[in-house]
Every structure is written in structure tokens, then in C-alpha cells.
C-alpha positions in Angstrom: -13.3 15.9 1.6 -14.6 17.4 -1.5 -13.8 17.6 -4.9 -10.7 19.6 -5.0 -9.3 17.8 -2.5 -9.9 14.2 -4.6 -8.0 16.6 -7.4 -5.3 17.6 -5.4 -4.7 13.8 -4.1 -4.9 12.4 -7.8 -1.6 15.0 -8.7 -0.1 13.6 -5.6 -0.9 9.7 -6.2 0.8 10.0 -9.3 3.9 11.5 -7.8 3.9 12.7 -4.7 6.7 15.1 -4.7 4.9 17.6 -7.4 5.5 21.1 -6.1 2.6 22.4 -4.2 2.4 25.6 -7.4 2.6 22.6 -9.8 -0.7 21.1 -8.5 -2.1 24.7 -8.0 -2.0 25.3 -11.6 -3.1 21.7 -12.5 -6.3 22.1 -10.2 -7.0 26.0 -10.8 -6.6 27.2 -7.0 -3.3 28.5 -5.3 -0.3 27.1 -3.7 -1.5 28.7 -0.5 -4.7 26.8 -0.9 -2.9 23.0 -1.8 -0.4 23.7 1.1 -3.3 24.1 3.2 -5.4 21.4 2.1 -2.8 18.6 2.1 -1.7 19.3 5.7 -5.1 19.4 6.6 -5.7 15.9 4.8 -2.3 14.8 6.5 -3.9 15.9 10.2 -7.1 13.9 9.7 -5.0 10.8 8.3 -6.5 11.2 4.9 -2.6 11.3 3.7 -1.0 8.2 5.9 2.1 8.8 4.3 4.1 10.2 1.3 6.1 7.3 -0.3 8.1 6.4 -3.5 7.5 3.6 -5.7 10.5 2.0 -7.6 11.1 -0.4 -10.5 14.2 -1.9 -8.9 13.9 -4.9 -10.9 12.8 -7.4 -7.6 10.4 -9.3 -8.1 7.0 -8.1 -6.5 4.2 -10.3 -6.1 1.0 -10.2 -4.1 0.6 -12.9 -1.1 -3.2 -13.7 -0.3 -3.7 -15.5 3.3 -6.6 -17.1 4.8 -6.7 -16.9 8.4 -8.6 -19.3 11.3 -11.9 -17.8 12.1 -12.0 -16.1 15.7 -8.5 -14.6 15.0 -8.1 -11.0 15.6 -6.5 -10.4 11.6 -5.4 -6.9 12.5 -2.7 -7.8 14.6 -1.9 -11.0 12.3 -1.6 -8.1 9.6 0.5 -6.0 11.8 2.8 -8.9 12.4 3.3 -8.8 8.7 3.8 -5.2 8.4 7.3 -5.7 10.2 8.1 -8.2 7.5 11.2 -6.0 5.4 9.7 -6.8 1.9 6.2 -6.2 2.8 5.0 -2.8 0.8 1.2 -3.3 2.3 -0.9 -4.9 4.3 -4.7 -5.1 3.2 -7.0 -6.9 5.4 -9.4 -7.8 2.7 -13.3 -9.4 2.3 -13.8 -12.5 0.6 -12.4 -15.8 0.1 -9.3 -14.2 1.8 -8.4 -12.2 4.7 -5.1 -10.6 4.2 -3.6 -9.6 1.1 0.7 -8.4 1.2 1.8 -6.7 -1.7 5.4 -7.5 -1.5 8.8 -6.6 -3.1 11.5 -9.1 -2.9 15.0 -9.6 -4.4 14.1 -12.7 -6.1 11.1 -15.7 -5.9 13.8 -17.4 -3.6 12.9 -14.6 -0.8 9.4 -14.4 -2.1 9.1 -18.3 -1.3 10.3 -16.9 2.3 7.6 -14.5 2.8 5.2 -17.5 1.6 7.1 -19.9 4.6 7.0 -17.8 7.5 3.3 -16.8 7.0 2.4 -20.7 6.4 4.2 -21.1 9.6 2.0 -18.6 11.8 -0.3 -20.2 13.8 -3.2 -18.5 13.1 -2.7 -18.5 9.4 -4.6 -21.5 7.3 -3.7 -21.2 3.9 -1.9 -18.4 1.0 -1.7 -18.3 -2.5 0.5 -16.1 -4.0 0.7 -13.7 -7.2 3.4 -12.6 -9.3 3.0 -9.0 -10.2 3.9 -8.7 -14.2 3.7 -5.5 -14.9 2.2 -2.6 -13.2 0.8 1.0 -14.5 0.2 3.9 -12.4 -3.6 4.7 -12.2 
């Protein structure tokens, strides 16, 4: 990956439906050239997936979770992923393991999420995260 590609993935962080001659003209290359960079980056799994982010008014909070040692958290994580609310799943380092950045329709189905993780038997603890306000980046 080089340094147009990191330009051509910063147009298409932002909003990933920008025409491909949009981000040509942003980066200074040609739409043949971003068409055939981005599929490229989608081949190699550089681009997992094109999504949309909404402001739906739920309430979206971020649920940390500690996990037993010995415990294989990838597949604990992939458990989660299923979840309907769950936006991602970050296996993370420190204090925490596992991180879900969730959307809900309310704290009530929040306090769900919270529940059924607590009730996992691998899981050992959570603390949990409103989200305020978020900006793009």
C-alpha cells in the first residue's frame, strides 16, 4: 500500500459511495487508476467491506469485556458478531479484551447486549460506554 492508496481510502472512509472520478480528481490520478486500486485493495482484504453509517437516533454505546485467560477470544468475538446491534467487534490489548461498538434502539436493549455477554461463560466482566456524540475522522 502506498501513499495514494492511503489517499484514495481517506475519500472513501469519509463516504464510501464517492464516484470513483470524484476521488480521481481529489487525489490527482484517473478513474481508471482508483477503479483499479480499490478492487485491488478489496482482493487483498485491505477493503473488508463498504458500509454506511447512520444517525438513526438509537442509542450507540461501546461495550468493553474482559474475558478468562486461556479462552480462545476470537471465537468469543465471533459469537458477538451475530449479535443484531453489534456494529464491530475489536479484540483489543489492555485491561480489556473485546470491545463491541453497538447500536441499539434504546439503553433498555443496550442493557441486553450487557446481559447476554455477562452471561457467556467465558466472559469475566464489561463495562460499558455511551457514545455522545461522534465526528467523522
Amino acid at each position: 500500500m502506498d501513499e495514494l492508496d492511503r489517499q484514495i481510502l481517506s475519500v472513501l472512509r469519509r463516504d464510501s459511495r464517492t464516484p470513483y472520478t470524484e476521488i480521481a480528481d481529489q487525489v490527482g490520478t484517473s478513474e481508471g487508476t482508483v477503479r483499479n486500486r480499490v478492487e485491488r485493495m478489496n482482493e487483498e482484504g485491505i477493503i473488508e467491506r463498504f458500509t454506511v453509517t447512520t444517525r438513526t437516533g438509537n442509542v450507540k454505546a461501546m461495550i468493553e469485556i474482559s474475558v478468562e485467560v486461556n479462552v480462545d477470544t476470537g471465537a468469543v468475538g465471533d459469537r458477538m458478531a451475530d449479535w443484531e446491534a453489534v456494529d464491530f467487534v475489536w479484540q483489543v490489548s489492555g485491561e480489556d479484551d473485546i470491545v463491541l461498538v453497538v447500536d441499539a434502539v434504546d439503553t433498555g436493549a443496550v442493557n441486553d447486549l450487557i446481559t447476554e455477554a455477562r452471561e457467556m461463560d467465558d466472559v469475566k466482566s464489561t463495562k460499558t460506554r455511551l457514545i455522545l456524540d461522534e465526528r467523522l475522522g
